[in-house]
Structure formats: C-alpha cells, structure tokens
MIKEVEX-818321 format. One record per residue (C-alpha): y, z, x. Coordinates in nm, 3 decimals. Each point is the difference from the previous one (the first is absolute). Last residue first. Layout:
// MIKEVEX-818321
<node><yy>Y</yy><zz>Z</zz><xx>X</xx></node>
...
//
This chain:
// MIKEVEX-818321
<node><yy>0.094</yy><zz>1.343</zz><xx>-0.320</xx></node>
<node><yy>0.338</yy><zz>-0.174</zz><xx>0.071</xx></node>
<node><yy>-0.015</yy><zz>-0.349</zz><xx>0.038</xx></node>
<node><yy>-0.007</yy><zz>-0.293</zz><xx>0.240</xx></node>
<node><yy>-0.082</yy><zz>-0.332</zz><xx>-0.123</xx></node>
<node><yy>-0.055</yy><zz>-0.299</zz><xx>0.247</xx></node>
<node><yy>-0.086</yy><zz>-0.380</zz><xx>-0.015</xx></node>
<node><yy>-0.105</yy><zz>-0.259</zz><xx>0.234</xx></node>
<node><yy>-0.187</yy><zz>-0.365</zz><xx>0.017</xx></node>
<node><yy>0.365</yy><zz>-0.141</zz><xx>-0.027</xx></node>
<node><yy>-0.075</yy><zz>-0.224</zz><xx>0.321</xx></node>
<node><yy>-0.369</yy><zz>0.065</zz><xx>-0.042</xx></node>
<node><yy>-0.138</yy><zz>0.206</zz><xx>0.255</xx></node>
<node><yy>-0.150</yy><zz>-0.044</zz><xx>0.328</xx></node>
<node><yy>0.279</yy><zz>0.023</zz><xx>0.192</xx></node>
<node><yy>0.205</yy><zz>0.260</zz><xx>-0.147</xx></node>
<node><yy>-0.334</yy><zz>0.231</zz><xx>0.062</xx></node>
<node><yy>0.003</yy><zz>-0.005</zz><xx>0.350</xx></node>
<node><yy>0.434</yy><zz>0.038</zz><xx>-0.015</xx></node>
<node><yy>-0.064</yy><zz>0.294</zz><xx>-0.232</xx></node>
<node><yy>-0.254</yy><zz>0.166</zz><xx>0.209</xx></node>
<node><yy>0.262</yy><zz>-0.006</zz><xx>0.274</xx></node>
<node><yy>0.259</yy><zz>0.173</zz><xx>-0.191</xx></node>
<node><yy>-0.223</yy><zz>0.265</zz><xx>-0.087</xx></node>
<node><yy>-0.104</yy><zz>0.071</zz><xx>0.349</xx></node>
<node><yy>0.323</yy><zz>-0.001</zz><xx>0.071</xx></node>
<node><yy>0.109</yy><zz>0.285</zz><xx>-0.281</xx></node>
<node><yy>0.303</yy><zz>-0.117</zz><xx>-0.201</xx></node>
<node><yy>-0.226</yy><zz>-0.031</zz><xx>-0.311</xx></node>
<node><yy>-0.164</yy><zz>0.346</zz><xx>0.052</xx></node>
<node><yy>0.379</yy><zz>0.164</zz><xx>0.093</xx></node>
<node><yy>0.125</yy><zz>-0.141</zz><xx>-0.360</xx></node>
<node><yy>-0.323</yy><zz>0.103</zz><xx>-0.164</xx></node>
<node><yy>0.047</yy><zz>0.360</zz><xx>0.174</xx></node>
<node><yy>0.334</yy><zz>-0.029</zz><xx>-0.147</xx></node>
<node><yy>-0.109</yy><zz>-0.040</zz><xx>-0.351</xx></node>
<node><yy>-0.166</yy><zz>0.276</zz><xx>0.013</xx></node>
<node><yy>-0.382</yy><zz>0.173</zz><xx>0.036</xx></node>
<node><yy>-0.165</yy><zz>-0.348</zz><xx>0.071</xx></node>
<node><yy>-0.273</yy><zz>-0.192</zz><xx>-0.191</xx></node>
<node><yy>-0.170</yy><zz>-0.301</zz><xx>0.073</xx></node>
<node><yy>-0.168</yy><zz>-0.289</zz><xx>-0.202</xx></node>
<node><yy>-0.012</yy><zz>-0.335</zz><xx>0.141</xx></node>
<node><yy>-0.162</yy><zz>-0.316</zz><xx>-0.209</xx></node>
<node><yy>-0.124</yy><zz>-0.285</zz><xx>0.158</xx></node>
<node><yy>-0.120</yy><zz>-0.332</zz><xx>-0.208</xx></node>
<node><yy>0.331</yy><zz>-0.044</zz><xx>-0.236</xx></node>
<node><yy>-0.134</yy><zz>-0.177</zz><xx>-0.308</xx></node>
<node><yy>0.092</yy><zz>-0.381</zz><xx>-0.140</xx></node>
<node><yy>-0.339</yy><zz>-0.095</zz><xx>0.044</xx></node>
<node><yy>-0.111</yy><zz>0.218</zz><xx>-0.253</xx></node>
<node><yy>-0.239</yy><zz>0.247</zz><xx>0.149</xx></node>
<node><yy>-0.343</yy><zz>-0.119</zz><xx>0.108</xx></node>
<node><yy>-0.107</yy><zz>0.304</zz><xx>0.248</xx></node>
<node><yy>0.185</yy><zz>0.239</zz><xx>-0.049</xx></node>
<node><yy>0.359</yy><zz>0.009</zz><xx>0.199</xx></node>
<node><yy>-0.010</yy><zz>0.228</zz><xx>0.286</xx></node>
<node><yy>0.092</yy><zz>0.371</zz><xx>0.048</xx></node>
<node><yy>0.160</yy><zz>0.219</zz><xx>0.298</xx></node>
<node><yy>0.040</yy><zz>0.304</zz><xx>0.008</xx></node>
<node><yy>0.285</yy><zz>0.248</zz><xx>0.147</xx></node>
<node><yy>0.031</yy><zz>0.385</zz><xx>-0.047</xx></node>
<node><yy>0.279</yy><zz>0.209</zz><xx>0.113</xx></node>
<node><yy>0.165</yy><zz>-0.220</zz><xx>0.274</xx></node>
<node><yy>0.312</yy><zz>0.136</zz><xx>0.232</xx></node>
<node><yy>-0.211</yy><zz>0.054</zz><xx>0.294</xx></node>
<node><yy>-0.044</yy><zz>-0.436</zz><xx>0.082</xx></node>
<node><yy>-0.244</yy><zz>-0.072</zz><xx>0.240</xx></node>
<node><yy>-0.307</yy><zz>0.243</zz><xx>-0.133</xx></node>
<node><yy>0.022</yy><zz>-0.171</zz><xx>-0.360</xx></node>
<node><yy>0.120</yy><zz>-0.318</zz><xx>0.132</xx></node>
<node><yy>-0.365</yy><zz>-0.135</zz><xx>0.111</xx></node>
<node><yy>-0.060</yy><zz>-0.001</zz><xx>-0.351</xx></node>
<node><yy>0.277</yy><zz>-0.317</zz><xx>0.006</xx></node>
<node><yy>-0.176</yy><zz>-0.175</zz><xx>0.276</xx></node>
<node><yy>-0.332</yy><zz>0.025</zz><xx>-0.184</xx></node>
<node><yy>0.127</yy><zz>-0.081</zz><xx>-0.303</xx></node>
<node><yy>0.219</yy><zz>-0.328</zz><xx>0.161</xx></node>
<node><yy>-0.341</yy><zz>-0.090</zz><xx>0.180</xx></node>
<node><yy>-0.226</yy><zz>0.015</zz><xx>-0.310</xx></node>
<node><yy>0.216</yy><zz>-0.209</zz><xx>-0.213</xx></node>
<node><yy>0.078</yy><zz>-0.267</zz><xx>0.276</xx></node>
<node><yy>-0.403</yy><zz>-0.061</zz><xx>0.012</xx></node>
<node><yy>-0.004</yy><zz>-0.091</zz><xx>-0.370</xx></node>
<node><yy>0.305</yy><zz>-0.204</zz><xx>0.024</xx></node>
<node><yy>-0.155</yy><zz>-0.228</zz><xx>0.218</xx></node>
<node><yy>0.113</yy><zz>-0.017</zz><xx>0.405</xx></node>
<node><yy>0.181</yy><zz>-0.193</zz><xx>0.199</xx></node>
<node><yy>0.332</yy><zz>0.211</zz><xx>-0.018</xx></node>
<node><yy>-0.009</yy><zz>-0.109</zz><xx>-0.407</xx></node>
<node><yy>-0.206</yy><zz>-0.141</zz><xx>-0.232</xx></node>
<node><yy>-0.068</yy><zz>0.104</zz><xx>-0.361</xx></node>
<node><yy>0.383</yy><zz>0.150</zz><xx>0.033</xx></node>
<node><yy>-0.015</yy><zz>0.388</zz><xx>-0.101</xx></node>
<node><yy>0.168</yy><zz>0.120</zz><xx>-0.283</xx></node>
<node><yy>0.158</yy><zz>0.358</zz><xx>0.074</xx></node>
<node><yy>0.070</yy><zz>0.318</zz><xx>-0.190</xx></node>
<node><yy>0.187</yy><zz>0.300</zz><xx>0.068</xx></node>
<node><yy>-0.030</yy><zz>0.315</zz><xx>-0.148</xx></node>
<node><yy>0.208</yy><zz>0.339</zz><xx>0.132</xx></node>
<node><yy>-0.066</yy><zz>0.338</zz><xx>-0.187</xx></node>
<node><yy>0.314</yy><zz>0.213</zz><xx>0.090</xx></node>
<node><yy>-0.098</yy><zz>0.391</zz><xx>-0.051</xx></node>
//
C-alpha cells in the first residue's frame, strides 16, 4: 500500500476569490475524485487549523493506493490532471510538496 500526501499553500487571493472560499472548492473538487478516478483507496482532505504559523501549508491531501502504479495511473488520470491545473492557480508558486511512502 502507497500512502500519497501532498500539501498546498493557498494564495490569500486568487481567481477572484479569498483563500477561504478556494479551500472549500479545491476539497470539494478533489472528493469529487473518489467516484472519477477507480484507482483510489481512500482520499481526505484536511485544512490548516485555524491560526497556524503563517509559514504553514493550508490544504493537506491524504490518499492511499494499492501500488505504486495505481499512483502512477491516479496522477496520469484526466480528471487528475485537471484538478491540478485548478489548483496550480490558486496556489503559491512553491505552495507544494509531496511524500509518497510505503505503508
């Protein structure tokens, strides 16, 4: 089992809209996934609490696939790809990081 965790920081202002509001759209589009995309175990999706240290990613991803190719096929998927470009756009140039391991 691959667990996959990405995390994003979210520009305070970005597509017209606050940060707060861009938060709730990028979770709902990425639990959308879930029946999209037939490679995903589990997926969640967190946000920062309340207050955090400035310096804190806001949007934290947690999914889990059976192998590392399922990952592969997950990340290749379209609807994938176009939840990426959303999300590219409302994040902080290097408002992204990624561990994958082995559970």
């Amino acid at each position: 089992m691959i667990r996959h965790i990405v995390c994003f920081k979210f520009k305070d202002f970005a597509g017209g809209k606050p940060k707060a509001e861009n938060l709730k759209e990028a979770k709902v589009r990425m639990l959308a996934l879930k029946g999209q995309i037939p490679e995903l175990t589990t997926l969640d999706v967190y946000f920062g609490a309340p207050g955090q240290a400035p310096g804190n990613f806001d949007y934290i991803l947690v999914s889990d696939f059976e192998t590392l190719e399922q990952l592969e096929a997950y990340q290749r998927h379209p609807a994938h790809v176009a939840f990426g470009q959303f999300v590219k756009e409302l994040r902080e140039p290097d408002g992204r990081t990624c561990i994958d391991y082995e559970l």
